[in-house]
LUMDRENPA-788515 format. One line per field, with one value per residue (C-alpha): residue number from 1; residue in one letter; chain; x, y, z. Coordinates in pm, 1 decimal, m for minus. Example, Ala and Ser with C-alpha at 12.3 -4.5 7.8 and 13.67 -1.06 7.14 Angstrom:
<ronus>
i: 1, 2
aa: A, S
ch: A, A
X: 1230.0, 1367.0
Y: m450.0, m106.0
Z: 780.0, 714.0
</ronus>
This chain:
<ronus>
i: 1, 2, 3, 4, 5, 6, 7, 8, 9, 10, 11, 12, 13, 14, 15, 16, 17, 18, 19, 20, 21, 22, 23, 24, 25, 26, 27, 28, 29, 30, 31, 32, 33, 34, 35, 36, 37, 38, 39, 40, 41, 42, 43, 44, 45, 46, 47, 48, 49, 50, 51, 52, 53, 54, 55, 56, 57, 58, 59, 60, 61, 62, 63, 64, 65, 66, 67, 68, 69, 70, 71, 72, 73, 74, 75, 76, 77, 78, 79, 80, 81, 82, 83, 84, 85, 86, 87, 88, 89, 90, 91, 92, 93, 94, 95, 96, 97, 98, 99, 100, 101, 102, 103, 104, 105, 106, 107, 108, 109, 110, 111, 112, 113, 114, 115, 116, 117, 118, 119, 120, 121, 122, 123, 124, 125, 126, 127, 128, 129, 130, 131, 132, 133, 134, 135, 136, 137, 138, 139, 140, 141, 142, 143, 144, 145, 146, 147, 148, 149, 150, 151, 152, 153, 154, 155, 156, 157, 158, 159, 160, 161, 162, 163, 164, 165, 166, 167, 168, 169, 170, 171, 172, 173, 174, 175, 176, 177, 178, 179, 180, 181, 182, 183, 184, 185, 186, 187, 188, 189, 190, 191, 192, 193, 194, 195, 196, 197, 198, 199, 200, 201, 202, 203, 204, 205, 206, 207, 208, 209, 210, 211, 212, 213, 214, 215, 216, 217, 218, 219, 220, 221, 222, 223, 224, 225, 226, 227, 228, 229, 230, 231, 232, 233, 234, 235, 236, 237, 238, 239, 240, 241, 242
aa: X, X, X, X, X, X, X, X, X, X, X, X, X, X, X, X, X, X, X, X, X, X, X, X, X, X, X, X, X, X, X, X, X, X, X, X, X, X, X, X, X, X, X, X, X, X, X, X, X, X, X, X, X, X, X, X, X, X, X, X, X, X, X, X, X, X, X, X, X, X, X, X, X, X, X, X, X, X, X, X, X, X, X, X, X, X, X, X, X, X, X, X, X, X, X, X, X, X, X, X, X, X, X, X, X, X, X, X, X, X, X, X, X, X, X, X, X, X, X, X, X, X, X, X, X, X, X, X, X, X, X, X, X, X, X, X, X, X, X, X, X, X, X, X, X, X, X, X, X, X, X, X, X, X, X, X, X, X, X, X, X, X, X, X, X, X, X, X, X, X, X, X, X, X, X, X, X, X, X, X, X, X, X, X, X, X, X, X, X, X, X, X, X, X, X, X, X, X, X, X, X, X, X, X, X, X, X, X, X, X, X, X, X, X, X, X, X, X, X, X, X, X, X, X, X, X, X, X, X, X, X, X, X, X, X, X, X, X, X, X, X, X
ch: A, A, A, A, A, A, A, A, A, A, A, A, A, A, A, A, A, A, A, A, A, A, A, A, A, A, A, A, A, A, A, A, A, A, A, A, A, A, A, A, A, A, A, A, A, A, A, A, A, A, A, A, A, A, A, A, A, A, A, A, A, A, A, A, A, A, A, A, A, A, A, A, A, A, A, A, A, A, A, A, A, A, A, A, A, A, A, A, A, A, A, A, A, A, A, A, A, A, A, A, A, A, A, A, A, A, A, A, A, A, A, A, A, A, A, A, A, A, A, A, A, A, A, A, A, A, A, A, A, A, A, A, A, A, A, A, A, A, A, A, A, A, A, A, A, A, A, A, A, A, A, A, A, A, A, A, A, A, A, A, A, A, A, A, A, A, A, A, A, A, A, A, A, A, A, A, A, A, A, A, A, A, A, A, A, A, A, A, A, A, A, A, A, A, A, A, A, A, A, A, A, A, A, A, A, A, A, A, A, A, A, A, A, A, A, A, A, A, A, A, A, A, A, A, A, A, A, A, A, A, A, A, A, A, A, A, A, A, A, A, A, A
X: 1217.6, 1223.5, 1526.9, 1727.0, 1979.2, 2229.1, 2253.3, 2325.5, 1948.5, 1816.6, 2116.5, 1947.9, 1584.1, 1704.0, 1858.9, 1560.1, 1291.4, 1537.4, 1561.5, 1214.4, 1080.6, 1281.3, 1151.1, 794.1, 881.2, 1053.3, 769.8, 980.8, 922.4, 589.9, 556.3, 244.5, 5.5, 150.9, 507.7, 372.3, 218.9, 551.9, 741.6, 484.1, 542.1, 929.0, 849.6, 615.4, 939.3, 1185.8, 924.4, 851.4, 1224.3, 1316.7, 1065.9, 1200.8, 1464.8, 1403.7, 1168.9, 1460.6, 1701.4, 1614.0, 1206.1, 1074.5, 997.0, 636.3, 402.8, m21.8, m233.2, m607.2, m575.2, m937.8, m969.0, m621.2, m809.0, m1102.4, m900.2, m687.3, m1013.4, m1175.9, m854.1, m831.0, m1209.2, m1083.8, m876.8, m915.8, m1232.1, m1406.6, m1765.2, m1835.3, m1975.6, m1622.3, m1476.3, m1634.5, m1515.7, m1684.8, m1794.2, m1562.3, m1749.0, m1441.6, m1095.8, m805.3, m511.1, m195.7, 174.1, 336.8, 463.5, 157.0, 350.7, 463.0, 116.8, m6.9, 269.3, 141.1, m213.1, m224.6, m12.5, m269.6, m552.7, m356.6, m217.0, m653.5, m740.6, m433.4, m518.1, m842.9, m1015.2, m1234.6, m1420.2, m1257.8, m1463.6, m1273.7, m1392.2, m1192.8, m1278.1, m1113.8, m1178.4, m1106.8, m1010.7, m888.8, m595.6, m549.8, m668.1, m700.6, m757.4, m890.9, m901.0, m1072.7, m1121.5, m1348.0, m994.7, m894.3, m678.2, m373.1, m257.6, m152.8, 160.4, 261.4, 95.7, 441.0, 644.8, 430.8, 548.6, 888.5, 1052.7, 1137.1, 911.3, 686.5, 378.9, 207.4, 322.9, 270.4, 596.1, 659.1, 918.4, 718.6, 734.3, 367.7, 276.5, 622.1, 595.1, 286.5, 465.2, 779.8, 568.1, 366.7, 670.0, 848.2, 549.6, 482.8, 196.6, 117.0, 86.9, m131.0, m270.2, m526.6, m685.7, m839.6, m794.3, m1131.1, m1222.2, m973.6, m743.6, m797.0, m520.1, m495.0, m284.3, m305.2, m96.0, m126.4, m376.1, m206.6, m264.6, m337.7, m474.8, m495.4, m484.7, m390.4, m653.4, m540.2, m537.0, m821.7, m854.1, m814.8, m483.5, m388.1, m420.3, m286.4, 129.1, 158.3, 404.5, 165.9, 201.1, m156.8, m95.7, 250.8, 129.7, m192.1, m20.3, m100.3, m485.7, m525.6, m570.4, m279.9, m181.6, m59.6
Y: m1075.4, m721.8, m684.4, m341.5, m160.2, m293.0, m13.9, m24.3, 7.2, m247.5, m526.1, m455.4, m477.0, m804.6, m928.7, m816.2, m987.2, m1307.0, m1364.0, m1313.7, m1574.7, m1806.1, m1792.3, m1757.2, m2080.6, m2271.3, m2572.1, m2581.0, m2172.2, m2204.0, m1862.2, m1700.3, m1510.2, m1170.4, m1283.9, m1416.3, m1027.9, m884.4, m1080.6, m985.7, m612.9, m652.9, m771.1, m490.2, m261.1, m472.1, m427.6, m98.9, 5.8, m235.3, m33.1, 287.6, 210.1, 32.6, 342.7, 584.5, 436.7, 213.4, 154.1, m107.8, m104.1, 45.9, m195.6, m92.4, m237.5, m65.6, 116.6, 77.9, m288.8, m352.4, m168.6, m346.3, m673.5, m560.6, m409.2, m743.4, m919.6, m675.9, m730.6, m1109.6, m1053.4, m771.5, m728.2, m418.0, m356.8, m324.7, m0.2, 141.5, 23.3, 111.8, 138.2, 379.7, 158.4, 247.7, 133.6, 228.5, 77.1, 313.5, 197.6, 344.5, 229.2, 151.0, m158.7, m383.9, m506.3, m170.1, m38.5, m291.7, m185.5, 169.2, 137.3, m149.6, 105.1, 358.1, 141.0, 58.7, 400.1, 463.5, 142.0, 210.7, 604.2, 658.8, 616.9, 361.8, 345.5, 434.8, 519.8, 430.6, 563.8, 502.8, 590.5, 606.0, 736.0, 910.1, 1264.0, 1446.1, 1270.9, 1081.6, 802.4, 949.7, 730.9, 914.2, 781.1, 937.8, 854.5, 1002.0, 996.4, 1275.2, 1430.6, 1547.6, 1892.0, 2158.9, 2219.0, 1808.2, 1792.7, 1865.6, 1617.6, 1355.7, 1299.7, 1337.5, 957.5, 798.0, 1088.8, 914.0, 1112.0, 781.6, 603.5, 288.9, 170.9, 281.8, 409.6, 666.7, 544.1, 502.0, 848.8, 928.2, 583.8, 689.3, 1019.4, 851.4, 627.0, 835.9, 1087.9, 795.4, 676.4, 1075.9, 1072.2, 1296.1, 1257.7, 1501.8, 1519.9, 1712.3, 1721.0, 1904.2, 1812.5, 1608.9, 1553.8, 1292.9, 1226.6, 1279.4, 1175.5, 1172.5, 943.7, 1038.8, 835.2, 917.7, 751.9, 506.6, 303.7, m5.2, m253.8, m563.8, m473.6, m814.7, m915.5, m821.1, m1084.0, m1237.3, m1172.9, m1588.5, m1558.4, m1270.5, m1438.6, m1792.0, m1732.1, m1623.9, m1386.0, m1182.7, m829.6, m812.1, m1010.9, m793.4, m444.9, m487.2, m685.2, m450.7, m495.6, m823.7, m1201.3, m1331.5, m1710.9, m1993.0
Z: m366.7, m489.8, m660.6, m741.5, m663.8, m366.4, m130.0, 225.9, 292.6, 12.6, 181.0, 499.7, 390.2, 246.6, 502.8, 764.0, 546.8, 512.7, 867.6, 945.8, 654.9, 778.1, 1120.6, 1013.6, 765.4, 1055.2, 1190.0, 1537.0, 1576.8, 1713.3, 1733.6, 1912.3, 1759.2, 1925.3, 1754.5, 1505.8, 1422.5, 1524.0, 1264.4, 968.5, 1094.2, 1029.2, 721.8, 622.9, 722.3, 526.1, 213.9, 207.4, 225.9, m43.7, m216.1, m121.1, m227.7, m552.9, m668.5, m550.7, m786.0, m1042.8, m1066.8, m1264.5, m1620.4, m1665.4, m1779.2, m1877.8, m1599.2, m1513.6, m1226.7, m1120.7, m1173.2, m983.6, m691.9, m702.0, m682.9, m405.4, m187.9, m206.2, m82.9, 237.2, 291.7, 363.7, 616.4, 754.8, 953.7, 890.5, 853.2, 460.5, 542.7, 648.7, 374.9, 61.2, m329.8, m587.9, m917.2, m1218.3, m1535.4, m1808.8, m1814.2, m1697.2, m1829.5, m1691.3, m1722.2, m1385.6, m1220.5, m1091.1, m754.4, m704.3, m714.8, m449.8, m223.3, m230.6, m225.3, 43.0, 260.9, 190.5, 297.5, 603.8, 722.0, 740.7, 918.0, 1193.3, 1222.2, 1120.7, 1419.0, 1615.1, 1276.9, 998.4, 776.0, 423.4, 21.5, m282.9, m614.8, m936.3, m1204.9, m1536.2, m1522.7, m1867.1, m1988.8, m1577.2, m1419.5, m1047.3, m749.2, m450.0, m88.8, 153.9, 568.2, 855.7, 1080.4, 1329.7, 1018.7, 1032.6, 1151.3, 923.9, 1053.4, 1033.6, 644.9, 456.9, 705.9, 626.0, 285.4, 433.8, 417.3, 819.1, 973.9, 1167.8, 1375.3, 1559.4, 1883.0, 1671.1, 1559.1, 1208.7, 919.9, 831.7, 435.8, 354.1, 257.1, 98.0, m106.7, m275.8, m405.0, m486.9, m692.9, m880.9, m943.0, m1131.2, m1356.3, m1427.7, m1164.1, m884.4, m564.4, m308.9, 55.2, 215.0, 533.1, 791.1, 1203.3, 1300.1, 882.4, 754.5, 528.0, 106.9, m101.8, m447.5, m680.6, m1067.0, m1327.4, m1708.1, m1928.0, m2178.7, m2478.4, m2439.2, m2705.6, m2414.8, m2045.3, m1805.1, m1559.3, m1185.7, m966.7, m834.5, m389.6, m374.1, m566.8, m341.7, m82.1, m156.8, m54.9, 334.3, 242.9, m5.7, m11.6, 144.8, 405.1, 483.6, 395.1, 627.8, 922.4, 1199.3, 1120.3, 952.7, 1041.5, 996.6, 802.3, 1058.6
</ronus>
């Protein structure tokens, strides 16, 4: 449960996601695989508007973590269950720690809606590159896709919260997550694209100090509870748990 503020929104995030797990969790639902898909995609709704919210009013506490290691975990978790060609989704080596301080779960939520937004728009084959790396006194993380784009005139709507662009149903928070996110752990957050080139976004955190950095997650571990934030985040292109 992401806990935070209770708002009108987080109370009915909660009480979306509640309802759902229970159904997903009941042995007599014996839900089909096409409800079974429809449930996880509430879910993904519910969780990214408990984040929303959450990071719009009281984020939580920054902690170090290394921002290319956290990726690397999380990649080789969607590479499990999502099935893509490794050569469509690829991830740039990073051979130095990049210790930032932001909040690890938050950080999955974002990227994993990153990874998905290219999967679900980029294409019949989305080509998909991340890379992080060190730049100055940042730790950048770059994604890039071989999409359609997006067109000028839609760009600054797109980081707009509940604008949505796709026939694919949607609250339009995936884009605007990642700059709420980076704005409260003194990041940045940018877009570019061209129509027919794809989609480049940016995230850059600070660099920290850290003496000890904890090990992300191993893909097994990510994987292990149904209701893991890969398994939610990437439900309109993953294989979903029984």
């Amino acid at each position: 449960m992401i806990l935070g503020a209770i708002t009108p929104a987080a109370r009915l995030a909660a009480a979306m996601r509640g309802e759902v797990s229970e159904i997903l969790c009941c042995p007599e639902s014996a839900l089909s695989p096409a409800a079974r898909a429809a449930a996880y995609r509430l879910l993904r709704t519910a969780q990214n508007l408990e984040w929303w919210t959450r990071l719009s009013t009281q984020p939580p506490p920054a902690r170090p973590l290394d921002l290319g290691a956290s990726t690397a975990a999380l990649l080789a978790a969607v590479r499990e269950v999502c099935a893509t060609p490794p050569g469509l989704l690829q991830l740039a080596p990073c051979r130095q720690p990049l210790p930032v301080a932001a909040d690890e779960a938050a950080f999955e939520a974002v990227l994993l809606n990153l990874v998905c937004n290219s999967l679900l728009y980029g294409g019949p084959t989305p080509a998909l590159t991340l890379r992080a790396a060190r730049q100055g006194s940042r730790a950048v993380l770059l994604l890039r896709d071989g999409g359609p784009g997006i067109p000028p005139h839609r760009q600054r709507a797109a980081l707009q919260p509940f604008e949505s662009f796709s026939h694919l149903p949607s609250a339009g928070l995936g884009l605007p997550l990642a700059a709420l996110f980076a704005r409260r752990y003194g990041g940045a957050f940018t877009l570019e694209s061209r129509p027919g080139r794809g989609v480049c976004v940016a995230l850059s955190l600070p660099l920290c100090s850290a003496a000890r950095l904890p090990q992300p997650p191993q893909a097994a571990a990510l994987l292990a509870d149904r209701f893991s934030p890969v398994y939610v985040q990437l439900a309109p292109r993953c294989v979903l748990p029984d």
